[in-house]
N, C-alpha and C positions, 0 to 999 in steps of 0.2 A: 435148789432154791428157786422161789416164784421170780423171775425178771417182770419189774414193772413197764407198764406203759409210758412206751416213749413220747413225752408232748410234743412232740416235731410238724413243724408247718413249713410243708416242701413249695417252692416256692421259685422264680428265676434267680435269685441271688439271696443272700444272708443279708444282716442290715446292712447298712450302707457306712457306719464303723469298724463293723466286721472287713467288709469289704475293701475299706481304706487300710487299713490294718495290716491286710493279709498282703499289700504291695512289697513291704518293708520285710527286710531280713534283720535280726534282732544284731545281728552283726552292723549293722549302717545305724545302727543309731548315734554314734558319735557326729554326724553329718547332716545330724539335724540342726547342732550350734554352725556348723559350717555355713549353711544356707543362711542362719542369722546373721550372721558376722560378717557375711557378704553383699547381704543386702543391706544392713544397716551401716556399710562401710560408705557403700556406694549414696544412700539415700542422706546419709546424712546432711552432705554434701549438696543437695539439693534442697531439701526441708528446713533446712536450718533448724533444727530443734525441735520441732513439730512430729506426730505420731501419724501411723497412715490411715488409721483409723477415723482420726480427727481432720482430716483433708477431704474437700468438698470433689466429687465425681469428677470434675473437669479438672482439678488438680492432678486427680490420680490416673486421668487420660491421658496429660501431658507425658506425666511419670514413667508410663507403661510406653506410650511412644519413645521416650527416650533409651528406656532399654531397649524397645524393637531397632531401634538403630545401632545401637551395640551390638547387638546379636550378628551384623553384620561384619566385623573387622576380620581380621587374616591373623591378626595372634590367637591361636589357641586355647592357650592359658587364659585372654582377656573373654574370651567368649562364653567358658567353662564359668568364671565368675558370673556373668551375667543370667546364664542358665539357670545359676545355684540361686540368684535373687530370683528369677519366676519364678523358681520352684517354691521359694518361702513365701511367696504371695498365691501358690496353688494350693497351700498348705493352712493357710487362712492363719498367718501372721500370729502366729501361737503365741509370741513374747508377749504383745499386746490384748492378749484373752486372758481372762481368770478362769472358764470352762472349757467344760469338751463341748457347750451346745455354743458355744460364744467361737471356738475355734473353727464349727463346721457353719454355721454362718456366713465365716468372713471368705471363709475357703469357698462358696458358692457364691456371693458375690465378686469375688475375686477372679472367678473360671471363666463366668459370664464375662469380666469387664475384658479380661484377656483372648476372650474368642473375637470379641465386637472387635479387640485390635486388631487382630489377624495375627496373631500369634501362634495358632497352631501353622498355618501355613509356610510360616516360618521355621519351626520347629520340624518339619516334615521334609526340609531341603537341606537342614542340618542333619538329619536323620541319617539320610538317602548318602551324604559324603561319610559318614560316619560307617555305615554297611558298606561302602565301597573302598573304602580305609585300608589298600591290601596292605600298606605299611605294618598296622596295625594286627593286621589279621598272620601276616606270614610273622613277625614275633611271638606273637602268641600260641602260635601251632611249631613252634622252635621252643616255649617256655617247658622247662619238667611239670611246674606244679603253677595254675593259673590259678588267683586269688581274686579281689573283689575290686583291687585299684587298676587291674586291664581292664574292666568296661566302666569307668567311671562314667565318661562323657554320653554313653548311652543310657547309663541305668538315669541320669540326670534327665537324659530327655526321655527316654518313655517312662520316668515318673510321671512331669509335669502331662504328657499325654493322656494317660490315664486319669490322672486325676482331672481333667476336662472331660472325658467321654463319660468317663464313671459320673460324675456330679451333673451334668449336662442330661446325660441318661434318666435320671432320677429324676422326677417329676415331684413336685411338694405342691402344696392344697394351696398357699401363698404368693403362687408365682403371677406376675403381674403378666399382660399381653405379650409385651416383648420378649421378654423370656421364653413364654411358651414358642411366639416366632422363631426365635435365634433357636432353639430347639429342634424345631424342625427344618431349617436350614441347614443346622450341624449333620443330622440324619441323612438330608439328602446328600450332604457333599460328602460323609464318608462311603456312601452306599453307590454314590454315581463314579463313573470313571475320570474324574478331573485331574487323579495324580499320576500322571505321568502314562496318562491312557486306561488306566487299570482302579477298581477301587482299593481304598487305603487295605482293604484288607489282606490283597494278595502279595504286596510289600513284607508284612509281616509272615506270611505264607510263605516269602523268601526266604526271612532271616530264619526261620525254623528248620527249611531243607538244606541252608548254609552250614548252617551249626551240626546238623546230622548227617553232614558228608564230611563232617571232621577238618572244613575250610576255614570256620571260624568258633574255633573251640571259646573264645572270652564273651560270645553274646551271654548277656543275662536274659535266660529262656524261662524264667518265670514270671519275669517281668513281661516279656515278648506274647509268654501262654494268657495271661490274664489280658492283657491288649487286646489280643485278637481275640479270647471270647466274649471281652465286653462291648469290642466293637459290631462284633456279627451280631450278638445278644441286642444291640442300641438299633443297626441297620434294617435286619432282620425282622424283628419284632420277640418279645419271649411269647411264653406258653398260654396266655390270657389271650395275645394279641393271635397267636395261632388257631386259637377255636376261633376264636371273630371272624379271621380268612377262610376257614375249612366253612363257617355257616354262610359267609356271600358266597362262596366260591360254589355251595349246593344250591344257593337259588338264582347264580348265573347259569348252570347249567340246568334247571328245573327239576333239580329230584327233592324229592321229600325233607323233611327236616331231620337233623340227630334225632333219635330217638332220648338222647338225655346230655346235657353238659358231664365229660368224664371227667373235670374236672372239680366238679361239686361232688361227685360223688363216691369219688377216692377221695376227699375230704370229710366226708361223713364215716364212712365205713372205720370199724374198731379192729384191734387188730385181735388175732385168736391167740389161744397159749400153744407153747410151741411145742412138737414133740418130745418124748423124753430124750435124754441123752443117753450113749451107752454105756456111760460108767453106772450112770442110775442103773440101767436094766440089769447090768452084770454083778452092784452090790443088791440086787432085789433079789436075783438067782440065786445068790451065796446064802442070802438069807434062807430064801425055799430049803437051798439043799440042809441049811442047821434045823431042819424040823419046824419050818413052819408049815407046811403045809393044808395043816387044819385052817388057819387063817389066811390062805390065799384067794377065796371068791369074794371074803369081807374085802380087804385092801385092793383089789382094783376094780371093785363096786364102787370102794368110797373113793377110789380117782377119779371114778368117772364124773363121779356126784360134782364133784368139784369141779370138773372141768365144766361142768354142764352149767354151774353158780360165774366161773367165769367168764365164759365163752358167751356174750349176746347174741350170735348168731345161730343157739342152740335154740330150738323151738320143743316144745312139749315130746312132739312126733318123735322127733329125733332122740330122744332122749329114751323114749319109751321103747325102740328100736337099739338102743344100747344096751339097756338091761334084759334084754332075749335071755333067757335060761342057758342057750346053749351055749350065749358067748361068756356068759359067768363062769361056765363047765371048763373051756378051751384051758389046758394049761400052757404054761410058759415052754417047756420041754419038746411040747410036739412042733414048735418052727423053727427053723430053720437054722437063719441067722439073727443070732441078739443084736448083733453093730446094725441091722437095718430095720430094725423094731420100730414102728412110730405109735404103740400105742403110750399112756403117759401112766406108768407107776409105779408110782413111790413108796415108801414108808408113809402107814396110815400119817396124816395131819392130823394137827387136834379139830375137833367138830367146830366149825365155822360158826359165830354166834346167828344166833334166832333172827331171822329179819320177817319184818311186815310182808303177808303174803301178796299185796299192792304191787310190791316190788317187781314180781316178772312181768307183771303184764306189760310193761312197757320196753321191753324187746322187740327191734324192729321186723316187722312179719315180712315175709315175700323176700325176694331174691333182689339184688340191689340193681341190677342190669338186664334191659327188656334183651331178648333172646335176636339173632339175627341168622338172616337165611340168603346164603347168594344162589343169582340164577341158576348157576350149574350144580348145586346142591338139589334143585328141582328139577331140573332135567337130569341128574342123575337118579333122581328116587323115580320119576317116570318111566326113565328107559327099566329099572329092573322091574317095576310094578307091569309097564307091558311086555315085557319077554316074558312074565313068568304067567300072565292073565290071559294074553292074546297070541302071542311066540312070535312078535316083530315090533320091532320100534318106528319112532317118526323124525328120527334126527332132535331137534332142536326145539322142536313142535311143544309149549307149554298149556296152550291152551285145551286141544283136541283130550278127551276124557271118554271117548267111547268106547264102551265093551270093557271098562274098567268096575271094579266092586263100589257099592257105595261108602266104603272106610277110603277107600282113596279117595274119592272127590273129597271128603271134609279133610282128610292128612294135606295133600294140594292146595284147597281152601285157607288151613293154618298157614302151611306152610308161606301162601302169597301175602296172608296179612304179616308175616313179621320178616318179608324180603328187602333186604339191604342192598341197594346200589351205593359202591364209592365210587368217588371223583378219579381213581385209578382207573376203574372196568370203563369210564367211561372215557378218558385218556386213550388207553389201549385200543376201545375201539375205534376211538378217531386218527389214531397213528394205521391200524390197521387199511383204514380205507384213505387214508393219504399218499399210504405206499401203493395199495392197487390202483390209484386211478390221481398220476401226479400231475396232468395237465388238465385232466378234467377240474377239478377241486380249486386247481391252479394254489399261488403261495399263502401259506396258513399265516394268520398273523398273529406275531408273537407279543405279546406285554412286557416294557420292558420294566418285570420288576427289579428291586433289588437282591430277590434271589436269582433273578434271570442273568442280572449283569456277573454277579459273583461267580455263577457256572460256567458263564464264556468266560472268564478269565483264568479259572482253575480249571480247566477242561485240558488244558494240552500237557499240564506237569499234574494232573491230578493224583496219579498213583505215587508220584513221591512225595505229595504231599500227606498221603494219606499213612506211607511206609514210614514219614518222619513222624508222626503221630505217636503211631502207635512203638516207635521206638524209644520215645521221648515215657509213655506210659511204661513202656516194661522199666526203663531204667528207674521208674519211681516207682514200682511200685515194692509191696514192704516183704512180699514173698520171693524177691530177684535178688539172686545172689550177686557180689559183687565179682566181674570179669575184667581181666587186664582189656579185654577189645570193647568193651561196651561205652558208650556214650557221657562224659561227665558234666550232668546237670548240676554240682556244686560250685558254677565260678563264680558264681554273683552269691554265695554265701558264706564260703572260706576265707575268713580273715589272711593278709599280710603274715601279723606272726601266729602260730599253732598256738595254741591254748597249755599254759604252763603249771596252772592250779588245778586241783578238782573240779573247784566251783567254774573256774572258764573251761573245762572241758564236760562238764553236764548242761552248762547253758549253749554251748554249739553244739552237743548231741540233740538237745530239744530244739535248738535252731535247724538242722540237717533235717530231722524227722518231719518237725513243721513245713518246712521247703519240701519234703518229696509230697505231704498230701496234698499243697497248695497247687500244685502242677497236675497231679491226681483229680481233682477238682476242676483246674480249666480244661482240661482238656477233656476227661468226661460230656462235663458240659458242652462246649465243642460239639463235638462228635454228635450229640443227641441234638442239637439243634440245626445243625447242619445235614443229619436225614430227616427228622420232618418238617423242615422247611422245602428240601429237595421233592421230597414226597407228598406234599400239597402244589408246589411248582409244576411239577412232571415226573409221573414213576418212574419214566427212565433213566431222569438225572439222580434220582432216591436209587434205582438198582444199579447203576453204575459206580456211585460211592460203596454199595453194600458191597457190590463180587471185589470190588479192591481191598475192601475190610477183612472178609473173608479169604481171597486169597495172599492176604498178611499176617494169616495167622490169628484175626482177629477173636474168634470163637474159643483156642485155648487159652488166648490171655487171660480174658476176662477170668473165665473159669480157675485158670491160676493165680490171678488175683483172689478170689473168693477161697481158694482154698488154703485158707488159713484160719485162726482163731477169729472171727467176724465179731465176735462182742466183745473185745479186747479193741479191736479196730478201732469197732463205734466209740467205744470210751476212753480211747488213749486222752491223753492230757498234755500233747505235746507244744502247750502255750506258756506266758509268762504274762499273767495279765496285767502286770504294771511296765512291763516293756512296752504295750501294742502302744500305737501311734492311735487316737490324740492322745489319751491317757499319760504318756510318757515325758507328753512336751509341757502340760498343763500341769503336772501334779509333783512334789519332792520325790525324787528316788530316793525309796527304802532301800536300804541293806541287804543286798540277797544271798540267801542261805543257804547252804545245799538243802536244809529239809523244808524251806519255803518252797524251792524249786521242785521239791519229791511232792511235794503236797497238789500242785497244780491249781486249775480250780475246781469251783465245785459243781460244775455241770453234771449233769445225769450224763449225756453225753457229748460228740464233737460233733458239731454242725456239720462241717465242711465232708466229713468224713461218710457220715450218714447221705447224705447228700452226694456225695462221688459212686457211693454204691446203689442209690436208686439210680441214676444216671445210667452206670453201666450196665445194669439190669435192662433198663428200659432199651438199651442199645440194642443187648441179647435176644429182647425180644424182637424188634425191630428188623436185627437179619435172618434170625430163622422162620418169623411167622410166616406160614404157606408155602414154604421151602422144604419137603421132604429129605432133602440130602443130603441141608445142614442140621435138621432135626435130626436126621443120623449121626452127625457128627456130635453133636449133644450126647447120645447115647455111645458111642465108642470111647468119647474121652471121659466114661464113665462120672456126667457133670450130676445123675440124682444123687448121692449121700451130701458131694460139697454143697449143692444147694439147701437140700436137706436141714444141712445146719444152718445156713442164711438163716433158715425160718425163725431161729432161737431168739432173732430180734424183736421185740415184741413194736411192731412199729406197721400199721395196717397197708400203706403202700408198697414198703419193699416187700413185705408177705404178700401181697396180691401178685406183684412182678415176679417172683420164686415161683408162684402157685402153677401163673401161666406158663413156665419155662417146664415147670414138673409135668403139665395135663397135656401139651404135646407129646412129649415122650411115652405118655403113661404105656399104653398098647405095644411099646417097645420094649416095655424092660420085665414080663411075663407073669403070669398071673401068681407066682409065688410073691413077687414083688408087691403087687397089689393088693393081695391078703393081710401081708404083714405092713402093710400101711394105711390103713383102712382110715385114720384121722386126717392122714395128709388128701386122702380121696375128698369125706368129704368138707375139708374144709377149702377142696377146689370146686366145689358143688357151691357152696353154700358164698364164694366170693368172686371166682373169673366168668365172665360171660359166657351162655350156652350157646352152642350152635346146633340149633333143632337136629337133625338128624346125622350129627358129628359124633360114631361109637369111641370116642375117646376114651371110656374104662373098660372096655373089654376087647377092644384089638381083635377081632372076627376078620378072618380072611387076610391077614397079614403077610404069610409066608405065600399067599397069592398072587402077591405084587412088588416083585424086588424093582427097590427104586435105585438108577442109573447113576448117579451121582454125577457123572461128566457132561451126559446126554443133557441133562436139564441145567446145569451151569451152562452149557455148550450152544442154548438154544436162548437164551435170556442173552447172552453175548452179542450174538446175531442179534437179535431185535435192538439191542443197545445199540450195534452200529451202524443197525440201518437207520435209525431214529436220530443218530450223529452228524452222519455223512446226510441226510436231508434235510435236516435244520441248520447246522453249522459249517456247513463244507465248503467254502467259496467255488468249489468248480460243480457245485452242483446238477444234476439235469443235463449232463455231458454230450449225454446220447441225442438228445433232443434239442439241442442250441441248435436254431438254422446257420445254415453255415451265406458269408456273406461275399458273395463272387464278383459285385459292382469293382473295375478297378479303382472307379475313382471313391468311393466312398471308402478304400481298405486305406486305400494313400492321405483323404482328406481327416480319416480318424487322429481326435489329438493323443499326443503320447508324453506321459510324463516324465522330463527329463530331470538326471538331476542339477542344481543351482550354477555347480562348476562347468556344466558340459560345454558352455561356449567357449571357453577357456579353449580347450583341448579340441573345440572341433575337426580342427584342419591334420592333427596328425590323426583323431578317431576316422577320416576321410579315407587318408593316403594308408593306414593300416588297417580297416576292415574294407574298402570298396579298391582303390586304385591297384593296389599291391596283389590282390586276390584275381587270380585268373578265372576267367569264366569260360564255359566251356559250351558255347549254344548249341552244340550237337549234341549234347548230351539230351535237352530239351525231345529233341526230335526222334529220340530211342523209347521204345517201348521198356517201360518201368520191370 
């Protein structure tokens, strides 16, 4: 069957209901009365009769002062109440809305009125005793089975958290002045180091390597994942605000502009139809062998035909290049292997109705992406142009053309008009000449952005943060089996008591399913925003997170993640859309059925899910590109058939991110491979960026150059920690500190003591100086 085109618009986040939505485990929805009842207990009391809605700004100032004062008491239980009242006021006071747009309203008024109080800062010191709770924490890791009422008090507060960064984050066309201010104040204070020395983010960066060292098994780490990618996402900037910085950041350094916004035009691009599948090819063969033979040049003539009517990015040429004679001839029989067949054919379809022959011409002509050439791609076509013209090279020399043919000077000529410098080659080489000449140059100075602060602060635990990541992925994801040792992200979703009917036990399987792709998704996200952030910052901070990724195993996950049914993925339906949040607070609960619950909704397919796998994709690409050793490792953990099937999606971005993971490898995986995929070639022709003189489809000279795989990890290592230890090292420049022999200037230096030391002076006296013999002849011996 044809898969339709998926309307999907990839984007930093789903809406902003989705989003709120996806906080809530369909399990906590009893605690949304809870929050009512708490707050309406408390407000009563003070409103006398009055709605909060209907109270003028300064009443509701008052109001919200007087819970910040609550928030301070030493009961417990009184404080947990008052939590439960912000929260129903971050929630935008649902009792008192008749809609979902009337409920997100109050809830963004509301976020707003409670930051200007300072309330998150409050909420951030409850937080902080909350993670340090060993009380709490050593019961919990003593509990058999942890349910949803061991992190109540946290899941309270980084609700009300999130729904501040998430709504604060969100910018609307109506936002007056100050709001846009209080906006970017919120931005800089979670992005700067105010809390506790460190930004908000690496707090949360704790409670995730907590939870994955098995110290505090009751954090709710969904709650926790989505925090922190919507904080880095808010801090950081997303993907709109990244091209902004990559285009200043090329005309602070003076090179040339993008060649094109990629992001316009992975928005434009269609996506192609996928290759067949093997069941197809293997019920097409069975056919063959019952005697059709006669009609086998008709039938994958007329697949072609069709794919040629779907595919826009088929052009006349290429078409005319399909129907060759001889490839009509080729029959099914003479290759190989059927499981690795990409060309598509089916059982004749019926004849596609007569269209206006108008129609094609409006196919978009030319190649979607100008072509790019780096330097050493010209100094390499040089140096073999003069070994093979003149029989000596010039090192590095791009200009000198002497005693060369006249096809090389125009190949050279092309080749300089479509040379691409990045903001890395030019990194590199000013790390280069930092480390040769460190007095000369004297101290570089660094910006301090908000990706700069985040790196010095995850710089010293980075690798387990990185190992808690991707620990926290494997256990979600939908191809991991479940282990008595592995990690359990269910505690902020498992009901108190187990589910006793059918019906409560298909709504906590769709609640479980829901919860592992919602962590699927932040983290993803995550991950992808935290290398090209790193990787516009400084390549070395980008390659330092990558060799941790990688040597985490991060290259078979993903690829184990993918290998499974992928359009099943896309389309599972594992929501209840009259449960999500606002929906549930605003509207009568129907009756739910088990076949209302079987039915789902009626999406084509699932956001979040489609979205986690361009994500990981784009990760994929992200550590192997220009990595030889882990493009080998793409080809050992034999990743082309599982990608292969990725393709099936008909969805133009994740197909381009497949394509490029395929066109690395391609010259690796041998020229029988490449015969019997001849669609998947060129439909990497026809969509990934070319690199002028990159033999990507025919691998020449391959078995010429075995690449080292440790040698080249080994050497990107070293450059990392030389680029470590001179940026960040406090004892930097060792060798070189003059050293300072004035006695009195050694003895007049002040020394930081600490607060207590007067206290204890007199015995630190008599027990490091009076008590200690000295031995002045020792002075007088030769060392």
């Amino acid at each position: 069957m044809e898969t339709p085109n998926l309307e999907f618009e990839y984007g930093d986040t789903d809406t902003i209901t989705a989003e709120l939505s996806e906080l809530y485990s369909y399990t906590e929805e009893p605690e949304f009365a809870l929050n009512r009842d708490y707050f309406e207990e408390d407000f009563r009391s003070h409103a006398r009769g009055r709605r909060w809605i209907k109270l003028t700004v300064e009443e509701q100032r008052a109001y919200v002062m007087r819970l910040l004062d609550a928030l301070e008491v030493t009961d417990r239980d009184k404080r947990l109440k008052v939590a439960r009242a912000i929260l129903y006021l971050a929630q935008g006071v649902f009792d008192e809305c008749d809609t979902e747009v009337d409920v997100l309203h109050w809830s963004r008024h509301n976020v707003f009125l409670l930051y200007d109080m300072g309330i998150f800062t409050a909420l951030l010191e409850l937080l902080s005793m909350e993670i340090d709770n060993s009380q709490a924490c050593s019961s919990a890791v003593r509990k058999p089975a942890i349910s949803l009422a061991d992190s109540t008090e946290l899941r309270v507060l980084l609700s009300i958290m999130y729904l501040m960064v998430e709504t604060i984050r969100v910018q609307t066309e109506d936002d007056q002045p100050e709001r846009i201010a209080a906006r970017e104040a919120f931005k800089n204070e979670l992005g700067s180091p105010l809390y506790n020395g460190e930004p908000f983010a690496l707090l949360l960066f704790t409670m995730v390597t907590k939870f994955c060292s098995m110290n505090a098994p009751h954090f709710p780490m969904k709650k926790v994942l989505l925090l922190l990618w919507k904080t880095i996402l808010f801090t950081l900037g997303g993907f709109e605000e990244l091209q902004e910085m990559k285009v200043r950041g090329r005309e602070r350094l003076n090179l040339p502009p993008l060649p094109e916004d990629s992001i316009k035009v992975v928005r434009a691009m269609r996506a192609a139809s996928p290759p067949a599948s093997a069941m197809e090819l293997i019920e097409q063969q069975q056919q063959q062998k019952r005697g059709r033979r006669s009609r086998r040049p008709l039938v994958k003539q007329d697949s072609l035909d069709t794919y040629n009517e779907r595919d826009p990015f088929k052009n006349d040429d290429a078409r005319d290049e399909e129907e060759d004679p001889e490839d009509t001839d080729s029959g099914i029989e003479g290759e190989v292997d059927p499981l690795d067949r990409d060309v598509i054919i089916q059982p004749p379809p019926p004849p596609p109705p007569l269209r206006p022959p108008t129609e094609r011409v409006n196919f978009p002509k030319g190649l979607p992406w100008a072509p790019k050439v780096r330097e050493k791609d010209i100094e390499h076509f040089l140096e073999t142009s003069r070994n093979k013209f003149i029989g000596f090279t010039l090192g590095n020399d791009t200009e000198t053309l002497v005693g060369l043919p006249r096809p090389i000077h125009e190949s050279v000529k092309t080749l300089k008009q479509h040379k691409y410098v990045s903001i890395a080659e030019v990194q590199i080489k000013r790390e280069e000449e930092l480390q040769q000449c460190p007095l000369t140059l004297g101290e570089e100075e660094v910006e301090e952005t908000p990706a700069e602060m985040l790196y010095l602060g995850m710089l010293p635990n980075l690798s387990q943060y990185v190992i808690a990541l991707l620990k926290l992925l494997l256990a979600a994801a939908p191809t991991s089996k479940a282990k008595t040792d592995s990690i359990n992200i269910l505690a902020d979703v498992l009901p108190e008591e187990m589910p006793i009917t059918v019906l409560q036990s298909m709504k906590l399987g769709i609640d479980v399913n829901r919860h592992k792709e919602i962590i699927v998704k932040a983290i993803s996200a995550l991950l992808l925003l935290l290398l090209k952030h790193f990787k516009l910052n400084h390549i070395y901070q980008f390659e330092i997170v990558s060799q941790h990724l990688v040597f985490a195993n991060c290259i078979p996950l993903i690829l184990k993640f993918f290998n499974q049914n992928i359009m099943s993925y896309i389309s599972a339906k594992n929501s209840i859309c009259v449960l999500d949040f606002p929906h549930c607070v605003v509207h009568e609960m129907p009756e739910l059925t088990a076949e209302s619950l079987e039915a789902g909704d009626s999406n084509q397919f699932c956001w979040r899910n489609l979205f986690s796998c361009i994500n990981l994709l784009r990760v994929l690409n992200k550590l192997t590109k220009w990595k030889h050793s882990r493009t080998m490792m793409l080809v050992v953990f034999k990743s082309a058939p599982i990608l292969k099937r990725a393709l099936k999606v008909k969805q133009a971005m994740m197909q381009l991110y497949v394509l490029k993971l395929l066109k690395i490898q391609t010259k690796y995986l041998g020229r029988q491979w490449r015969k019997s995929n001849m669609k998947t070639m060129s439909a990497i022709y026809q969509k990934v960026r070319h690199r002028l003189n990159d033999d990507w489809a025919y691998g020449n000279d391959i078995d010429a150059r075995p690449w080292d795989f440790q040698a080249e990890e080994c050497a990107l290592r070293e450059s990392i920690e030389k680029f470590n230890s001179r940026r960040y090292d406090k004892n930097k420049n060792g060798d070189f500190t003059p050293v300072d022999n004035c006695l009195q200037s050694v003895l007049g230096q002040r020394v930081d003591l600490p607060e207590d030391f007067h206290y204890s002076y007199e015995m630190w006296l008599e027990r490091e100086v009076f008590s200690q013999p000295i031995q002045w002849e020792g002075l007088l011996q030769n060392p």
